[in-house]
N, C-alpha and C positions, 0 to 999 in steps of 0.2 A: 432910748433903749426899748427892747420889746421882749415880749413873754412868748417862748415856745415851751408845748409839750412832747416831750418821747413816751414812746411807748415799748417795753423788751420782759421778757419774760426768762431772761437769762437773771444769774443769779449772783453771777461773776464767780462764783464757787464750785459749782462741782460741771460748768461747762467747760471744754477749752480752749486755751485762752490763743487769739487769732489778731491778723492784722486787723479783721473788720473789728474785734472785742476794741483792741486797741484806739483804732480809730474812733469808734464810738464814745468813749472816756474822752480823747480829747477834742472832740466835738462840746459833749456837751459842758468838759470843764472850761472849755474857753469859752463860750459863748456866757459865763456864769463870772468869769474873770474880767470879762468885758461890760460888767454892767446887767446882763439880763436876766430873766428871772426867767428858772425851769422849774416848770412842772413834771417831772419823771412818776412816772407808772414802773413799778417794778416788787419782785417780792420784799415782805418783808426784813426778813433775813441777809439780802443782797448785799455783797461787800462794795459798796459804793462811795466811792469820796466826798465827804460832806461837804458841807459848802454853805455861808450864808443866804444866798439867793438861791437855794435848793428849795422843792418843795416835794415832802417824798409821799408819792402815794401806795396803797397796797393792794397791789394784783396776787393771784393762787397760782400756786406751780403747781402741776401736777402732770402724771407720768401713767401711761397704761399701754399694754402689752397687742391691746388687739385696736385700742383709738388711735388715732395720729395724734402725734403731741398739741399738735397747730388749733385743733378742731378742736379736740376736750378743753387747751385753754382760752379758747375764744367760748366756749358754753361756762365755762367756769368764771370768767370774767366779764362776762355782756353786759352786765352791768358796770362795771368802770369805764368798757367803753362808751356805752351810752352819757357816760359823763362825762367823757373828753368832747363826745359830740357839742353838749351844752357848753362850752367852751369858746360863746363865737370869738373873742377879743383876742383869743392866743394861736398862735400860727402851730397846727397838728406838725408832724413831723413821723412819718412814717419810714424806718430802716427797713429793706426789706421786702417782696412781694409778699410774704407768707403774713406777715402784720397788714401790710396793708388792704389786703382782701380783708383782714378782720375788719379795718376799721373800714370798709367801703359795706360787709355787712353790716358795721354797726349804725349807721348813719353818716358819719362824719363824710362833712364837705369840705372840698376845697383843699385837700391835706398835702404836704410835700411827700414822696417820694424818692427815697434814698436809696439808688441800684448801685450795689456791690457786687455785685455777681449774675451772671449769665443763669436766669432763672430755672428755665430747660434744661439749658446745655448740660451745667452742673449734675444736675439730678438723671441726667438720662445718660451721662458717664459711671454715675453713682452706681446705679441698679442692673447696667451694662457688665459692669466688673462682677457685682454679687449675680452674674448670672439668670437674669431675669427674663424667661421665654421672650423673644420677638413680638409674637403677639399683643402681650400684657404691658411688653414697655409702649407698644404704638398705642395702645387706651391710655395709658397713664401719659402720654407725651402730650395725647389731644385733652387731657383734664389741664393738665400743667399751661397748655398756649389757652386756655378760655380761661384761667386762672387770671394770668399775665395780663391779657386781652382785657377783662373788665377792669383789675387794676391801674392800668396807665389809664384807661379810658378815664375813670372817674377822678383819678388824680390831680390835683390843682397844677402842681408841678412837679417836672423830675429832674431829680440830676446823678450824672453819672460820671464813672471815674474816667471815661473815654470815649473818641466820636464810635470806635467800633460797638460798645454796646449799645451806642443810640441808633445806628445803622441795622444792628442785628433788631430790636426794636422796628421800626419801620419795617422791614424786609419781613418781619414774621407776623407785622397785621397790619396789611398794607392797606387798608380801610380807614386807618386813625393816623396814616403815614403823614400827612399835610397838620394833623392835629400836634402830633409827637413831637415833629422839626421844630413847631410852634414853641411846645411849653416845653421843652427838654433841652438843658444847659452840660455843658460838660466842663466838669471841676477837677482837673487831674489832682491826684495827691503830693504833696511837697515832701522833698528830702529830709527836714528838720523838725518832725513832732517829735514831744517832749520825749518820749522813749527812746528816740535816737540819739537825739542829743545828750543825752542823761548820758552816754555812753561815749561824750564825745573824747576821754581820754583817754578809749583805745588807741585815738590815732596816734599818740602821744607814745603810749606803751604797747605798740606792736612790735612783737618776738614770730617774723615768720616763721616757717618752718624750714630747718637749715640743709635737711639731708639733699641728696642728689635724685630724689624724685619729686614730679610737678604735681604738687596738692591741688584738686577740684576738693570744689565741696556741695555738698547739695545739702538745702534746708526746706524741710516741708512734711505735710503728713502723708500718710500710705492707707489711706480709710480705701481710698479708690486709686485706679488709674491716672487719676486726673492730672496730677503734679508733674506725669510724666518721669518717674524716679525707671519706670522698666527700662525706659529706651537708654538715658545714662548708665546703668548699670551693664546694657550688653553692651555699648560702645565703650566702657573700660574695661570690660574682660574681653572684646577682642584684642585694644592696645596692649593688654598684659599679654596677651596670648602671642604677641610679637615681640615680647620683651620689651615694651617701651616703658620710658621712665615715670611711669603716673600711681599716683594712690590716690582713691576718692575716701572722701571723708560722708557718711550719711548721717545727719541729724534729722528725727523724729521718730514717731511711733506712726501703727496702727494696724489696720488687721490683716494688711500683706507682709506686713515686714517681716515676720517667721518664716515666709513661702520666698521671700525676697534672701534670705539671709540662710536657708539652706540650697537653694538654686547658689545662688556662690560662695558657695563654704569653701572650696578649693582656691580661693581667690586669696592670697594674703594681703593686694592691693586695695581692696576694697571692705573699708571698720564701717561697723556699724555702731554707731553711739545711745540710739535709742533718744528720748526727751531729756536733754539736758538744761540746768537753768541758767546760764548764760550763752546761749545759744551767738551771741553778737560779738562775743569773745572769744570762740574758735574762730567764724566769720574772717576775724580782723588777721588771724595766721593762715588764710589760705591763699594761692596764689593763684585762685581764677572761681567764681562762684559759677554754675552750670544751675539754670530755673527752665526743664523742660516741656514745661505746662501745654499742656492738649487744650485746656481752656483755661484762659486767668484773665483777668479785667484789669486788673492794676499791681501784680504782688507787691506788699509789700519790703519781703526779701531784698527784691531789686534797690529799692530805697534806702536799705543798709548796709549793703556793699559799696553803692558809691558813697555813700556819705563816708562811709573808712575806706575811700580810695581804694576797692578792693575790685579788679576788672570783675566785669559780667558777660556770660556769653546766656542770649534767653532766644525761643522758638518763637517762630512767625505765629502767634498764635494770642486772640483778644488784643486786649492795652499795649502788650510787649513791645510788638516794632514801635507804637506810639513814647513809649519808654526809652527802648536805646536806640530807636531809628537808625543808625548806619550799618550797611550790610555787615561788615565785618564782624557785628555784636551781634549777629541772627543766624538761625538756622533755621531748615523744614524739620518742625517735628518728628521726623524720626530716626533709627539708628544711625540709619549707614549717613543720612546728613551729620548728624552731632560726629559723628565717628573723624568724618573728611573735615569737619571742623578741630577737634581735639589734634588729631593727628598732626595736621598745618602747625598747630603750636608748637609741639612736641620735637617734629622735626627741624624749626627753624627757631630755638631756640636762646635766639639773638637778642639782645639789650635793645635794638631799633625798634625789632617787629614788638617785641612786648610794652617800653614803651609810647610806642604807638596805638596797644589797645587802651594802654592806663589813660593815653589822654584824650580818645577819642571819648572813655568812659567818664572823665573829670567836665568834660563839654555837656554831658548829660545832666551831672550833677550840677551845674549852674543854672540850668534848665528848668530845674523844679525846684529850688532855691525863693521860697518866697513865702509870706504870709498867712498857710493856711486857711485858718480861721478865720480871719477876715474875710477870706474868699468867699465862705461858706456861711459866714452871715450875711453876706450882701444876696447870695443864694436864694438863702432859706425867708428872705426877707420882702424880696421884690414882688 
């Protein structure tokens, strides 16, 4: 068995709470179930699940108005870091570019590298949506790629949730391109961590929804564009605008969904639920999950529909095709595609053609049916 250390400055408490939060929980509790001993860097206070082979250390949160979160707590904690540097025996473990630039200031060699997300991409949809001059986002895009750039550089190894972000990788610093292919593995994520399955007896207790219209549902946040919740919402207020038989259902929050929720106020088809806490329990009564993501690496949504046999239609767009691969389960990200897509449903509303999405989507779910964490300690190990 072997000793790695993480390193996060979340708190589990007042962040929220995400496929990566998730993921990361059972990362490090399997690898702890399985014998090994973590070292976790985190605050104090952090609601984190104990554990005999836990070793908790104490990092400072802190928060300012005119610092970047990143930068004050990498001054606030340099010294922990420099402590995981002294560390040679234990395999570092980096989630993240924004940790990992920490620890590539802080000394640490050799460290893993754990990409969850499209480091740029993300951030330059982020401050796209809040409106951010042209100008100022092309500086802040060239600080973000020399970010990236010296991160994977110093990086011992990376792994990623799919070949597209090791591809997006290569293509955006094609000087370390021959180095990248080298040290960089791609670990999809599995159907069955323990959060889903915890839930495995929706499948058991699914009551879909019985009226005479076709439930979408969309699950995700509205911080930004990114999720692509815009483009589903005008392609169900055109189908309503035709009288078709559709109601979307919208779970989450964030700072468009007031601007999202009076643009269609007019709409009866289309609730807004806001954050609810079993989000995996509406999931299981809709009759088609819609993930229109502009950028996603791996959602995990997708992972929860099929696992409750619940069809998926997601946008050519990151990990996704890598996910549901067959045309029929893809669209081009925007309207008028998802619209030529929904629509197809709606109008051939036959027991063949739908059974035939459910099993094209059940092929997928065998797909990722495996191991996780094993995976991911052979990973983090090699």
């Amino acid at each position: 068995m072997g000793t790695f250390v993480f390193y996060t400055n979340d708190d589990y408490v007042n962040n929220r709470v995400t496929g990566g939060t998730r993921r990361f929980i059972e990362l490090v509790t399997g690898l702890m179930e399985r014998g090994n001993q973590v070292h976790l860097f985190l605050p104090d206070h952090a609601d984190f699940p104990s554990h005999s082979n836990l070793v908790r250390h104490s990092i400072r949160r802190k928060k300012a108005r005119l610092v970047p979160a990143g930068l004050l707590n990498f001054i606030y904690n340099f010294r922990q870091l420099r402590q995981i540097a002294r560390m040679p025996d234990a395999r570092v473990v980096m989630v993240s570019v924004p940790y990992g630039i920490q620890g590539v200031l802080a000394g640490i060699q050799g460290f893993v590298l754990i990409v969850w997300e499209d480091f740029v991409d993300y951030r330059r949809i982020r401050f796209k949506t809040r409106g951010m001059p042209g100008i100022f986002l092309g500086i802040l895009e060239e600080i973000w790629r020399f970010v990236e750039w010296l991160t994977v550089k110093k990086a011992g190894r990376i792994i990623v949730q799919c070949s597209h972000d090791q591809h997006i990788l290569m293509h955006r610093h094609p000087a370390l391109a021959e180095k990248l292919d080298h040290k960089t593995v791609v670990i999809h994520n599995d159907v069955n961590p323990a959060w889903i399955s915890n839930m495995s007896h929706l499948k058991k207790e699914k009551s879909p929804l019985t009226d005479d219209h076709y439930h979408v549902g969309f699950i995700g946040n509205m911080e930004d564009q990114r999720k692509g919740l815009h483009l589903l919402l005008a392609s169900v207020a055109r189908l309503a605008d035709e009288d078709k038989p559709v109601r979307l259902h919208v779970i989450g929050d964030g700072r468009l969904r007031k601007d999202y929720m009076k643009k269609y106020r007019g709409y009866d088809q289309i609730v807004f639920y806001g954050t609810i806490e079993y989000p995996m329990k509406a999931l299981s009564t809709f009759d088609l999950l819609v993930v229109p993501s502009l950028s996603d690496s791996f959602p995990n949504t997708i992972m929860e529909a099929l696992y409750l046999d619940v069809p998926v239609l997601g946008a050519r767009r990151g990990g996704i095709p890598e996910m549901l691969y067959y045309d029929e389960l893809l669209f081009e990200p925007d309207s008028r595609s998802l619209y030529r897509k929904l629509s197809a449903l709606l109008d051939n509303r036959k027991k063949e053609r739908v059974d035939h999405i459910r099993k094209l989507c059940h092929e997928r779910q065998k797909a990722f049916d495996f191991d996780w964490i094993e995976v991911m300690q052979k990973g983090l190990s090699t």
